[in-house]
C-alpha positions as CSV (number, residue, x, y, z in Angstrom):
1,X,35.0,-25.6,-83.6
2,X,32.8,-28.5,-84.5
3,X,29.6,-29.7,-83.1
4,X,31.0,-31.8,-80.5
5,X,33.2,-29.0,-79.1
6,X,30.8,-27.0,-78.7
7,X,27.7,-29.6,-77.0
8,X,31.2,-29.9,-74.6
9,X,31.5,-26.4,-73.7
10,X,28.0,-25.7,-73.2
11,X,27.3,-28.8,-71.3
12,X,30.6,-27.8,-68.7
13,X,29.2,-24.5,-68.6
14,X,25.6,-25.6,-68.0
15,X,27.2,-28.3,-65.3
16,X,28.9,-25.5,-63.4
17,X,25.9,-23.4,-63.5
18,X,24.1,-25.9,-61.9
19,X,26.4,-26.7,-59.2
20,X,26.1,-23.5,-58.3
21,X,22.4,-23.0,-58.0
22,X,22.7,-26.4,-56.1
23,X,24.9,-24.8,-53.5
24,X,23.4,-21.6,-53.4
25,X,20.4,-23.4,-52.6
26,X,21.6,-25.2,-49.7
27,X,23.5,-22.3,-48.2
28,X,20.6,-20.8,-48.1
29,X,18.0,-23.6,-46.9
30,X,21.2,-24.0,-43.5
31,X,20.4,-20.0,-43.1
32,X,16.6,-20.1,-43.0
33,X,17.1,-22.9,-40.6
34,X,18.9,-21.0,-38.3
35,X,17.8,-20.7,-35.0
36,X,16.8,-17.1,-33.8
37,X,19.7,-15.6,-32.3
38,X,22.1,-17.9,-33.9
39,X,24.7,-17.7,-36.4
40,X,25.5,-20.7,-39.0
41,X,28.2,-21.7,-40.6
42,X,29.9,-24.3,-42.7
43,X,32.9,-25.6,-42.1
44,X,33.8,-29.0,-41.8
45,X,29.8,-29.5,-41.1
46,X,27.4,-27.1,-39.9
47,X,28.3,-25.2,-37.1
48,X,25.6,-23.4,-34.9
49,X,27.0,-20.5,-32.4
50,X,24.5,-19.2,-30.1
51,X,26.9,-17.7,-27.3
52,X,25.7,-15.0,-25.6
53,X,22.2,-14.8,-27.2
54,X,20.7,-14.4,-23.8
55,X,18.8,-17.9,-24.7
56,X,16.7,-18.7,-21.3
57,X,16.1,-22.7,-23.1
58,X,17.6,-24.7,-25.6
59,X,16.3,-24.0,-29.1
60,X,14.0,-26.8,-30.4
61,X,14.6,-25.9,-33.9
62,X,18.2,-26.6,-34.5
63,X,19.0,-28.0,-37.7
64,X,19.7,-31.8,-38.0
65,X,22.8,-31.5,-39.7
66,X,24.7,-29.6,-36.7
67,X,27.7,-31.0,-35.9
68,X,29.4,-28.0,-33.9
69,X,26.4,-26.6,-31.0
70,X,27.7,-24.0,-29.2
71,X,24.9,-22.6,-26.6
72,X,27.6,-21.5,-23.7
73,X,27.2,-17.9,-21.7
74,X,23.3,-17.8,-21.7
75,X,20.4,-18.2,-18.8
76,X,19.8,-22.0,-20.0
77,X,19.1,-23.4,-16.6
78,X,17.8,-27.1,-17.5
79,X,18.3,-29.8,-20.1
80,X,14.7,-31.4,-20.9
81,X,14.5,-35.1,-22.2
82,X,15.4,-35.7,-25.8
83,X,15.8,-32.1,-26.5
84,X,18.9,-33.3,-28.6
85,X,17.4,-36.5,-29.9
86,X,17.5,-35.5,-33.9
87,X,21.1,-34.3,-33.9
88,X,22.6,-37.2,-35.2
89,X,25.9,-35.8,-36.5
90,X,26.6,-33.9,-33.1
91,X,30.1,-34.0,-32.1
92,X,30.6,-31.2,-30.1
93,X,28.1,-29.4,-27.5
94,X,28.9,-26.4,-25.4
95,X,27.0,-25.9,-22.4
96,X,29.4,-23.8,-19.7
97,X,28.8,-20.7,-18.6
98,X,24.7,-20.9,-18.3
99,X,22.4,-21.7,-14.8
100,X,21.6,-25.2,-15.6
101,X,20.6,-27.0,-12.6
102,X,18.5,-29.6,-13.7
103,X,19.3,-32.4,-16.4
104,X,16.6,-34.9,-17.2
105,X,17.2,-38.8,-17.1
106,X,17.3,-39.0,-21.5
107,X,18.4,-35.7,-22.2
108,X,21.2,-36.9,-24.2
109,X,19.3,-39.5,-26.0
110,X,20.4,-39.6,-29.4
111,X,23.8,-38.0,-29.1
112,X,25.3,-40.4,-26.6
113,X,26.7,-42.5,-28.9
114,X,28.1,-39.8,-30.8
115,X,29.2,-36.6,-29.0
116,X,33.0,-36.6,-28.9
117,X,33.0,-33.2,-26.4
118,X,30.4,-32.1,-23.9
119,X,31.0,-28.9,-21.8
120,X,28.4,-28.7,-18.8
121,X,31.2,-26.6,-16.7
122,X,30.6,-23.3,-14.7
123,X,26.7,-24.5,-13.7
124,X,24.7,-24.9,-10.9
125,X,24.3,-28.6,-11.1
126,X,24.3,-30.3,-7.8
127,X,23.0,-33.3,-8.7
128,X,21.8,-35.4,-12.3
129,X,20.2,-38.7,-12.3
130,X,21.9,-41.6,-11.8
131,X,21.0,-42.5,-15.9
132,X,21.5,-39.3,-16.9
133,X,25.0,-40.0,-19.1
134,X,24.2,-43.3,-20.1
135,X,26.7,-44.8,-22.9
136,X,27.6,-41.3,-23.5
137,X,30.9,-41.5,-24.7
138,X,31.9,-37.8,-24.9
139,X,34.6,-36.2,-22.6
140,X,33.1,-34.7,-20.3
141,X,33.6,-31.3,-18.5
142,X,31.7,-30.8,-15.4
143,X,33.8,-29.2,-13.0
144,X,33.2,-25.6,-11.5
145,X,29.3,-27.0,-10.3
146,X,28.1,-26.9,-6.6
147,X,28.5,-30.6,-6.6
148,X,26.3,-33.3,-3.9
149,X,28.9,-35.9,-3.3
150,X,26.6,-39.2,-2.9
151,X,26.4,-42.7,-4.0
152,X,24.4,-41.0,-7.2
153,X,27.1,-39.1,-8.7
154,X,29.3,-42.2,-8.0
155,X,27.8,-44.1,-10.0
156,X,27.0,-41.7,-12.5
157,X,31.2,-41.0,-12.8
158,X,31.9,-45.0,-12.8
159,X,29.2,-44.9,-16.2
160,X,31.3,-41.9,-18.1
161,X,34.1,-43.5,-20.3
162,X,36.3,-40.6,-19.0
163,X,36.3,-41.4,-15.2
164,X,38.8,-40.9,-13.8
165,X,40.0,-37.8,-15.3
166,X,36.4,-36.3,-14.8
167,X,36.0,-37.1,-11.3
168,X,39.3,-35.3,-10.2
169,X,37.6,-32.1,-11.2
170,X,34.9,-32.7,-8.7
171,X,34.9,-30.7,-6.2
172,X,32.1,-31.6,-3.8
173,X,30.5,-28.3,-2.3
174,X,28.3,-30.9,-0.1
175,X,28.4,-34.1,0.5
176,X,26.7,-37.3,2.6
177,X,30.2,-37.0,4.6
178,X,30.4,-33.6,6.1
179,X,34.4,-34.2,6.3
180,X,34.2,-34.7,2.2
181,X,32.8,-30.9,1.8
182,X,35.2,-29.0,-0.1
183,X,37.3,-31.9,-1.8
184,X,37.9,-33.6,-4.6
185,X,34.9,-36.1,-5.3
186,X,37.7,-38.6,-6.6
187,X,39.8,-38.1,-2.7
188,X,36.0,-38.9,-0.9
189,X,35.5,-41.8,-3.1
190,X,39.0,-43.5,-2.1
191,X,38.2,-43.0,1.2
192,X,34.7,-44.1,1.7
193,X,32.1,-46.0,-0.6
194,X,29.4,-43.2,-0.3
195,X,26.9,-46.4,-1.9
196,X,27.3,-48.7,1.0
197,X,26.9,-45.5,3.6
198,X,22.9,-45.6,4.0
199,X,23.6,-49.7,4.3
200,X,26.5,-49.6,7.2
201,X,23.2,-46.5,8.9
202,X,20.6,-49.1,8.3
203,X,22.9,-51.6,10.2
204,X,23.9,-49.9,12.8
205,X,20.0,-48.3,13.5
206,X,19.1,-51.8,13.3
207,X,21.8,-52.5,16.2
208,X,20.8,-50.3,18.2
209,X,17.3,-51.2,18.0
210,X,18.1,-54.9,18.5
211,X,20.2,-54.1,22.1
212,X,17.5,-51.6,23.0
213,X,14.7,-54.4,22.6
214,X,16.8,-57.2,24.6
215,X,18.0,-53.9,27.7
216,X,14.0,-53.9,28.1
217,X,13.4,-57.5,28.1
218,X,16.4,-58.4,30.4
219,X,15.1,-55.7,32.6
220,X,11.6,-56.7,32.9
221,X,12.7,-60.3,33.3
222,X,15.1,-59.1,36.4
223,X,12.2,-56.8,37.8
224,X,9.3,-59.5,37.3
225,X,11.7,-61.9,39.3
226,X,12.6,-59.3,42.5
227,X,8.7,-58.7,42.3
228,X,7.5,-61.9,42.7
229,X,10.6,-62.7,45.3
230,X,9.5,-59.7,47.4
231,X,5.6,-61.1,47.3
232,X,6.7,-64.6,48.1
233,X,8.9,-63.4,51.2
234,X,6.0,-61.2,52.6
235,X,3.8,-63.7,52.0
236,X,6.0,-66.3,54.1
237,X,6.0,-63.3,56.8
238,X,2.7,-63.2,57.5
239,X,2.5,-67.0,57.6
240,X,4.9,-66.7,60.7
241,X,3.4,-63.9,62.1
242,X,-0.2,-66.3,62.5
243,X,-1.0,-67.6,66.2
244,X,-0.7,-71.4,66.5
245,X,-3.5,-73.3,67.1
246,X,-3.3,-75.1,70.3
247,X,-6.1,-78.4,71.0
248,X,-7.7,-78.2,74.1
249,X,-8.2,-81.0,76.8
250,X,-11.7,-81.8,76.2
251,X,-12.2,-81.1,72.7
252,X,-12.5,-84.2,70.9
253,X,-10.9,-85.8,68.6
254,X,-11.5,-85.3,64.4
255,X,-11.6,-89.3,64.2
256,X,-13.9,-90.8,66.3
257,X,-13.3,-94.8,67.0
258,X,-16.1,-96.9,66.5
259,X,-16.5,-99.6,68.9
């Protein structure tokens, strides 16, 4: 075996060698990083499973890289804003199964653009701000929630790219509508625009303030009129009811003549 051969086999070896370290290096840096309760993985990009760690709040310590976040079947009862904001290869998030009532107004700042599947099914959410799922282009599972059916989760399901699909799993469990509770969001909103129902209330208080005003006005018109009919006619009475003054023969006249 000449020189060369050799420099070659030693440098393949030393390459492979390397290699390894290298990936033995990052496999281990993805462990450490590992949130507490969590389990890590590699496959097709990181992959962090925290199901059923009995997690009360999202970790804030997730590593950057995660593309798979699975935090379903915990106590997670709100999203806060930005929680998610270094996550920039997120393409999955699993949510269901936890007490999350509350979502702040940029919790999904960061992801939106990117998440491909969000799961935020078998909550307690009633209601989300109306900016909450901004540009989020995920598909979106939020059924099985204690939905308010208002003009605020309409617009909130006319923002999500899946619409229409999303809003047939609605159900509302109240609404502005007492006759919506217990349907499908997506039946209430074909029947009624729940945006333009505090408009058509405003209208119609402001109609009924309107006739109210002009009943008292027309009445006090009609009563000042009668009153001052009733003084006039007394009045006239008691002219008729005075003696008349009669002259008497030797009373002279007012105008005396001047001869």
């Amino acid at each position: 075996m000449n020189l060369v051969d050799l420099w070659l086999t030693r440098s393949l070896s030393m390459c492979l060698l390397l290699q390894s370290f290298v990936l033995m290096i990052l496999c281990f840096h993805s462990a450490s990083m590992c949130p507490k309760g969590c389990l890590c993985s590699s496959s097709g990009g990181l992959n962090v499973t925290c199901s059923n760690a009995n997690l009360k709040e999202i970790p804030r310590d997730l590593p950057p890289e995660t593309v798979l976040l699975y935090l379903d079947s915990n106590q997670i009862t709100s999203i806060p804003n930005e929680i998610f904001k270094d996550l920039h290869q997120l393409r999955v998030l699993n949510l269901s199964k936890n007490g999350i009532e509350f979502i702040d107004e940029h919790a999904f700042k960061g992801v939106a653009e990117t998440l491909q599947t969000l799961d935020l099914s078998d909550n307690r959410i009633q209601s989300v701000h109306k900016n909450a799922f901004n540009n989020l282009k995920a598909r979106a599972r939020i059924a099985n929630n204690p939905w308010h059916c208002d003009c605020t989760l309409q617009q909130v399901l006319r923002s999500m790219a899946s619409n229409h699909e999303t809003a047939h799993n609605v159900i509302c469990k109240t609404s502005v509508l007492d006759e919506h509770a217990g349907r499908p969001f997506l039946n209430a909103a074909n029947d009624a625009d729940l945006c333009n129902l505090p408009k058509k209330t405003t209208d119609y208080a402001m109609l009924v303030t309107m006739f109210g005003w002009f009943t008292m006005v027309i009445s006090y018109v009609v009563y000042y009129v009668r009153q001052n009919q009733e003084d006039a006619r007394r009045h006239l009475e008691y002219l008729k009811s005075l003696p008349s003054r009669q002259k008497k023969a030797d009373e002279p006249d007012d105008v005396s003549t001047v001869v």
